[in-house]
C-alpha positions in Angstrom: 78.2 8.3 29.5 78.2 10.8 26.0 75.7 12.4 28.0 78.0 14.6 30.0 79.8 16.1 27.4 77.0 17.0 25.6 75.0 18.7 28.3 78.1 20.7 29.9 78.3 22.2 26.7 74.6 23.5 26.6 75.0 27.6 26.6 72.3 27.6 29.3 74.5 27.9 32.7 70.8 27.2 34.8 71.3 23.9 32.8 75.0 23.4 33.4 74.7 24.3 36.9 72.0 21.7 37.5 74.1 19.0 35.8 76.9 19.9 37.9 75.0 19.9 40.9 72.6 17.1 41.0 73.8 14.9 38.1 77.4 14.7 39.4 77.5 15.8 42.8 79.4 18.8 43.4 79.6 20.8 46.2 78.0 24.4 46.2 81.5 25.8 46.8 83.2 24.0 44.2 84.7 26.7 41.9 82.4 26.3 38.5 79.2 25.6 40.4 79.9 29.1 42.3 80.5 30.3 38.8 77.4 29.3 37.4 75.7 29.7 40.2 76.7 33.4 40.0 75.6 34.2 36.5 72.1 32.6 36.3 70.7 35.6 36.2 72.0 36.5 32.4 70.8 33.3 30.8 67.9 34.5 28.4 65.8 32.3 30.3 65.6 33.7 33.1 67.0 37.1 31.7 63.7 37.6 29.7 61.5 36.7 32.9 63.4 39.7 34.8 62.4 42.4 31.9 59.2 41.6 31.6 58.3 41.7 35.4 56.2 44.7 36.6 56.5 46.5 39.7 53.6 44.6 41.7 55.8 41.2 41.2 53.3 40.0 38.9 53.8 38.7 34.9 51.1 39.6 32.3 50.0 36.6 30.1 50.3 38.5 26.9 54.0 39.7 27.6 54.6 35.7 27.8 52.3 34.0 26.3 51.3 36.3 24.0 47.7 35.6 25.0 45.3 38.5 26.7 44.0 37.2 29.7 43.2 39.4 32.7 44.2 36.3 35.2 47.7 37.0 35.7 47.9 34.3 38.9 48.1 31.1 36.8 51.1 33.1 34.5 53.0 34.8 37.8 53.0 31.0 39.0 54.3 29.6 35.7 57.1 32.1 36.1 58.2 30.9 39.6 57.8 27.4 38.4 60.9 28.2 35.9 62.8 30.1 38.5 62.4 27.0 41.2 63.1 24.6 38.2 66.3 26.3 38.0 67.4 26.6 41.3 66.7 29.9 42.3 64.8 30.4 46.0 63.2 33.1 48.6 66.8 34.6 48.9 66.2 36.2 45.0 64.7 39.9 45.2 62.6 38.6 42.0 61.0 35.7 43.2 60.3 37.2 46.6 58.7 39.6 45.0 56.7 37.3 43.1 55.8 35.1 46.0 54.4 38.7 47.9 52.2 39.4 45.0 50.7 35.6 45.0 50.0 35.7 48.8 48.7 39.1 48.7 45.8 37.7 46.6 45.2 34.5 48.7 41.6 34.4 50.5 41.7 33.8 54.1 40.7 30.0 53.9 44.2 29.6 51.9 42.8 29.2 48.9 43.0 31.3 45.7 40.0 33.0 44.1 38.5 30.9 40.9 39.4 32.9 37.9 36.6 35.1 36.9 34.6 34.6 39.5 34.4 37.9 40.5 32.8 38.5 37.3 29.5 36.2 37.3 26.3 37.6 38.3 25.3 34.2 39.1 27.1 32.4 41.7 25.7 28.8 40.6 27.0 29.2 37.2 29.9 27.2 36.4 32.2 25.8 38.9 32.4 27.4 42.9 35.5 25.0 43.4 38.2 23.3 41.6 41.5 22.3 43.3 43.5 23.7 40.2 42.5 26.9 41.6 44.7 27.0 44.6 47.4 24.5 43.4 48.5 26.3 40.2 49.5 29.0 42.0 51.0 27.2 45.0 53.0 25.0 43.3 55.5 28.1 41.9 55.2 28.7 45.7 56.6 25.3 47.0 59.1 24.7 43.9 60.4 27.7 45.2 61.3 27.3 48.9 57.9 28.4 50.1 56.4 24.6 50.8 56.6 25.2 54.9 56.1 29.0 54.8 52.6 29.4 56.7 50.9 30.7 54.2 51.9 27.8 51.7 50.6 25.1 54.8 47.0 26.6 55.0 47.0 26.3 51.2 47.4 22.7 51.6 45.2 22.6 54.3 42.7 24.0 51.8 43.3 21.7 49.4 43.1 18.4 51.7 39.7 19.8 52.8 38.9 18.9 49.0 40.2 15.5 48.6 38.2 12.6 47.6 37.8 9.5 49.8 39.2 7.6 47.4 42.4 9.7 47.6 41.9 11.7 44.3 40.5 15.0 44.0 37.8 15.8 41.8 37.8 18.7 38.5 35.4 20.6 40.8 32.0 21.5 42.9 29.3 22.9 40.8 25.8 24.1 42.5 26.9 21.1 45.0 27.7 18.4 42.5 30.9 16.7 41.6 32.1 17.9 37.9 32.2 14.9 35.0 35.3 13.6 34.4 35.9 13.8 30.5 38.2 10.3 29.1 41.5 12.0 29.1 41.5 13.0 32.8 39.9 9.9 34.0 41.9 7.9 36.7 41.4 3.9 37.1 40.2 3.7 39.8 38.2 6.6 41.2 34.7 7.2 40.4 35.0 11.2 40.6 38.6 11.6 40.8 40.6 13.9 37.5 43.9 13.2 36.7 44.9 16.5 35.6 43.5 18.2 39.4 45.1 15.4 41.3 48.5 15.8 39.0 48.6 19.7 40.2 47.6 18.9 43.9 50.4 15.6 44.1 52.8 18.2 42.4 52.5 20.6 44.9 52.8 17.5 48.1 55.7 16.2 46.2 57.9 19.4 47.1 56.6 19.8 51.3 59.3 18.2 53.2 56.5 16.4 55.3 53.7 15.5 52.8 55.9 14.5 49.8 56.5 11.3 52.1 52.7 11.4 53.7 49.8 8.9 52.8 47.9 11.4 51.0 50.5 12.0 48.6 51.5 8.1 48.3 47.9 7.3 47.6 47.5 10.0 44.7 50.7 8.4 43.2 49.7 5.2 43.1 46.1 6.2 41.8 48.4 8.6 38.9 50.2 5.3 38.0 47.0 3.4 37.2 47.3 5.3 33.6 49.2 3.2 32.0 49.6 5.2 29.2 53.5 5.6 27.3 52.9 8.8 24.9 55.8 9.4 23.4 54.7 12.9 21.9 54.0 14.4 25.8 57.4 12.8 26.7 58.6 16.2 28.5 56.0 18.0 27.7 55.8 19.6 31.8 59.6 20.4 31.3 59.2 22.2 28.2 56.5 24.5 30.0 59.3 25.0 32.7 61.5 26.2 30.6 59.1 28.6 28.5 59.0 26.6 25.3 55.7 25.3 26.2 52.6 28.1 26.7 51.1 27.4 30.5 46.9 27.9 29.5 44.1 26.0 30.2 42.4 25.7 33.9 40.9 21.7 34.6 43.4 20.8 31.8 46.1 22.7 33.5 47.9 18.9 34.0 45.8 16.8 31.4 48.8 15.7 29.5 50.0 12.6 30.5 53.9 12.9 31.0 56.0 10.3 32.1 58.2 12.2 32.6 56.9 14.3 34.7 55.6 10.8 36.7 59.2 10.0 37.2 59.9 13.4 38.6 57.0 12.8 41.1 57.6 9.1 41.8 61.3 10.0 43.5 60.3 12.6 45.4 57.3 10.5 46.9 59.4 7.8 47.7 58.0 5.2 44.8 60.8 2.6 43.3 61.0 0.5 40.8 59.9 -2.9 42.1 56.9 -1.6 41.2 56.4 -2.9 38.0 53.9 -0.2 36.3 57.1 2.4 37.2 59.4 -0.3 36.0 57.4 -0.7 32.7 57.4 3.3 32.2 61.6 3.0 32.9 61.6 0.5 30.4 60.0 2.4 28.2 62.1 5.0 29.3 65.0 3.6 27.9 64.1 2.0 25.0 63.8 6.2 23.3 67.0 7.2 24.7 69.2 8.1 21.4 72.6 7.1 20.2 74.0 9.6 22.4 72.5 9.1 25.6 69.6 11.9 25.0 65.8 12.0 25.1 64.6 14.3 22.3 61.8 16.0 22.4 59.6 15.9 20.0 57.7 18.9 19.3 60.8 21.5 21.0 64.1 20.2 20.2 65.6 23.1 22.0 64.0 20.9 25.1 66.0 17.7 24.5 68.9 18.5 27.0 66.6 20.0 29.8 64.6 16.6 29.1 67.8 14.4 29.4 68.9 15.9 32.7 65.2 15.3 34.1 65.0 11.7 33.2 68.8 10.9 34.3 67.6 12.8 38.1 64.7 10.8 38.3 66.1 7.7 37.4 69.4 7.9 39.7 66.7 9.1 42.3 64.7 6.4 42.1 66.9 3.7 41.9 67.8 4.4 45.8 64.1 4.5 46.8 63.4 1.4 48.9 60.0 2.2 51.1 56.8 1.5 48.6 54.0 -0.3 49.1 51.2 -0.2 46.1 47.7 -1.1 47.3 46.3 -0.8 43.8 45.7 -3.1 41.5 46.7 -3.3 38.0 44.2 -3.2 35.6 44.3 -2.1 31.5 43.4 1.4 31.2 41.0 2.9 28.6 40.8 6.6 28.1 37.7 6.4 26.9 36.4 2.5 27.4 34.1 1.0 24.8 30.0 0.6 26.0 28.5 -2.5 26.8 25.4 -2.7 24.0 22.4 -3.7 25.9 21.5 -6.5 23.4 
């Protein structure tokens, strides 16, 4: 396993500490997880998130992604998403702080305000509801510790409230009416149903101790794994965003990459295994990019290969032990964007 080597020697100790922790085992009060454990804080990673915080818990867009935009939800999110990634929880002053300033602006049916909303003059214009609304900001929430915190359930609650029959949910309501779904974000076999919306609402179910392991959530998986899609270019793309190397913009394509990855990471906290043979196929695939020295590299950040290695070696330990799945789709080719029937 050149793997281990090679990732204990990463100068991120959020990274070593992970490795230590859920790659090979060791206790919380084992000596260097303690260690590491204890100065997390002055990796640059999550150094840099501390500076730039301002007093109402909140990050800025610009200060991060170093683009203005007034919706500073969707970025306070992205930076509790790193900090839950790493391991930090409730019990840090910074992410308490940052949980505060999300609930503060939740609405009192759970959900959060559609961004910019407040600033149409006409209500029918554009979209009244899109799931992405409410799960982008959750789901820095429930990576963080905050799944079964009240406020977090009536979110959910929320969010079921939108879900398709079918099991999917859709990009959105406008004036009454389901939103199209463009190629990219279709899913195989839901009429209305977006990939990238169901993505962010199974990403938030996936860390609930309850619904990660509830029908709803097993149903959006299997529906997610009808994209049978193996790009190796968005091959840890979602981890790279984690980690800040990514930029987290874009609304209804918040999740429109297609990362297996990020799949994997979803199918072991569901519950999903490998007997089923559209997750075995991915593994395969999997496998067959793994380097000379046991890591995944990607592409566009190689700064991201290691994080991306320890991902894919958690998922794939995790999933291997999974033995309670039961598919109810079936599998059929997938087309992005499917040729036309001519008339004649």
């Amino acid at each position: 396993m050149t793997w281990i080597p090679l990732l204990l020697t990463d100068p991120s100790p959020c990274l070593r500490y992970l490795v230590l922790k859920e790659l090979l085992h060791l206790p919380k009060d084992d000596p260097e997880v303690k260690e590491l454990s204890e100065i997390r804080e002055a990796d640059p990673l999550v150094r840099d998130l501390i500076r730039l915080q301002k007093p109402n818990g909140a990050w800025d867009s610009f200060s991060i992604n170093h683009i203005a935009n007034r919706n500073n939800l969707q970025i306070t999110s992205m930076a509790l998403q790193r900090l839950g990634y790493f391991g930090f929880d409730s019990s840090n002053p910074i992410v308490h702080k940052a949980a505060e300033f999300l609930f503060s602006k939740q609405q009192k049916d759970g959900s959060w305000p559609m961004p910019g909303k407040e600033q149409r003059v006409d209500e029918e214009i554009g979209y009244q509801m899109m799931p992405v609304q409410t799960a982008i900001p959750l789901l820095g929430l429930v990576m963080c510790g905050y799944s079964t915190d009240e406020r977090s359930e009536k979110a959910i609650e929320w969010l079921m409230k939108q879900r398709l029959e079918d099991g999917a949910w859709p990009v959105g309501l406008s004036a009454g009416n389901y939103g199209g779904i463009a190629g990219y974000r279709r899913l195989a076999h839901s009429r209305w149903g977006c990939r990238s919306n169901t993505t962010a609402v199974l990403s938030c179910l996936a860390y609930h101790p309850k619904y990660s392991k509830s029908d709803e959530a097993k149903r959006a998986l299997d529906l997610l794994l009808g994209t049978d899609l193996k790009l190796r270019n968005s091959l840890g793309f979602m981890i790279a965003r984690f980690i800040g190397l990514e930029k987290s913009i874009g609304q209804i394509t918040f999740m429109g990459k297609f990362d297996i990855a990020h799949v994997l990471n979803l199918c072991w906290r569901v519950g999903a295994n490998q007997d089923d043979n559209r997750i075995s196929d991915f593994i395969t695939f999997i496998k067959s990019e793994q380097g000379e020295y046991g890591l995944w590299d990607y592409i566009a950040h190689p700064n991201a290969t290691r994080w991306l290695t320890f991902d894919l070696l958690r998922s794939l330990s995790h999933i291997e032990k999974n033995n309670d799945w039961i598919s109810t789709e079936p599998r059929t080719p997938f087309q992005a964007y499917p040729k036309k029937k001519k008339r004649f």
